[in-house]
C-alpha positions in Angstrom: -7.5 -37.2 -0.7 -10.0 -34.4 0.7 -12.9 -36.4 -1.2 -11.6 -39.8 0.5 -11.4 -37.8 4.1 -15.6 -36.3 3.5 -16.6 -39.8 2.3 -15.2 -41.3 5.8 -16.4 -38.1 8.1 -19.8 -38.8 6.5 -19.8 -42.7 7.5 -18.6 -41.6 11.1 -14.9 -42.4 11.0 -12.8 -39.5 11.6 -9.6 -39.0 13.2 -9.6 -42.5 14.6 -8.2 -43.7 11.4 -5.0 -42.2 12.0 -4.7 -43.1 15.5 -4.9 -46.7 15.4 -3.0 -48.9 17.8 -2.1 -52.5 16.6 -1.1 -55.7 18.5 2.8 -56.0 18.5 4.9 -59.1 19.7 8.3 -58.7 20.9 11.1 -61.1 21.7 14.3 -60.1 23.5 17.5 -62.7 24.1 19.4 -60.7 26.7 23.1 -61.5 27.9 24.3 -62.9 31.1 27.1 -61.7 30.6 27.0 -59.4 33.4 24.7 -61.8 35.2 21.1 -62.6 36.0 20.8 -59.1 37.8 21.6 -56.9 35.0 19.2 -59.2 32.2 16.5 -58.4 34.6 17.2 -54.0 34.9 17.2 -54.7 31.1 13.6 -56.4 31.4 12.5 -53.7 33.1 13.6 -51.1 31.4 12.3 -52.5 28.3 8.9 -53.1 29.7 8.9 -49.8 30.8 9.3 -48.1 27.5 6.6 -50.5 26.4 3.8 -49.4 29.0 4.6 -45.4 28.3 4.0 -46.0 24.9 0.8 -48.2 24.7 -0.2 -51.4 26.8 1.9 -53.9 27.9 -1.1 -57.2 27.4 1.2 -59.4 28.6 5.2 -61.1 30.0 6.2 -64.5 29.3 9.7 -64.5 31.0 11.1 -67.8 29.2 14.3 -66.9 31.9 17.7 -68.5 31.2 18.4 -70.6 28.0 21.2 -72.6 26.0 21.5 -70.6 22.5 21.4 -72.4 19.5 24.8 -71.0 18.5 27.3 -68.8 20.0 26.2 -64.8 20.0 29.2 -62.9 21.2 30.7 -65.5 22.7 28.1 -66.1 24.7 26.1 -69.7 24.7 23.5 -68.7 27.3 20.9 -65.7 27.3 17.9 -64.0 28.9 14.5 -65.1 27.1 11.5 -63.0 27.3 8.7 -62.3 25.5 6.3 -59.1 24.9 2.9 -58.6 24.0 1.6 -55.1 23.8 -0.4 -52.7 22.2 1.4 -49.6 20.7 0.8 -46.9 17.7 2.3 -48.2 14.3 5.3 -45.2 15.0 6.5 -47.2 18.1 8.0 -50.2 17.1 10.4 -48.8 14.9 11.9 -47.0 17.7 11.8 -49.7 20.3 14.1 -51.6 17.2 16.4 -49.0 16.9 16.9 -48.6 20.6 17.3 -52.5 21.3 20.0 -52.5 18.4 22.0 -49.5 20.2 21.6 -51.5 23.8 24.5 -53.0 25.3 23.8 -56.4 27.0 20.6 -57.1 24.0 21.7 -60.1 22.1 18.9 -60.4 19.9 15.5 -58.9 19.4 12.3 -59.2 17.2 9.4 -56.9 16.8 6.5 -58.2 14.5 2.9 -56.9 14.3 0.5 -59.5 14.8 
């Protein structure tokens, strides 16, 4: 490994290698449950936690939708979608933490 880390010190690429950001995309279905209101806290939250970890690029609020099936009883939900910039440690968090969140009906996190 130390002969690996001289060879890329030599050819100028130090510690940058190990703090790479990559591209990330992020859909969340949130319930209505509790109404519009309380989707859109969620949102924010959400998009918070994004920005003090990385960049948010960008928001595409797809707003309410029919589901395709029934989550929880529930036939509507809260569409939105995330792109942001983040270090490789991040999105396994921000999955963890949607899992655990009350009024999250579905999420996806996928590295673009």
């Amino acid at each position: 490994i130390s002969l690996l880390s001289n060879r890329l010190m030599r050819a100028g690429v130090h510690e940058e290698v190990q703090t790479m950001s990559n591209s990330y995309e992020t859909i969340i279905v949130y319930s209505l449950a509790k109404g519009e209101e309380a989707a859109k806290e969620l949102h924010a939250k959400f998009e918070a936690m994004m920005a003090e970890n990385g960049t948010v690029d960008s928001v595409d609020e797809w707003g309410k939708r029919k589901l395709a099936y029934l989550i929880n009883d529930e036939d509507n939900g809260y569409y939105v979608l995330y792109n942001h910039t983040c270090d490789a440690d991040f999105p396994a968090e921000l999955s963890r933490v949607l899992k655990i969140t009350d009024g999250v009906l579905r999420s996806l996190v996928i590295k673009k």
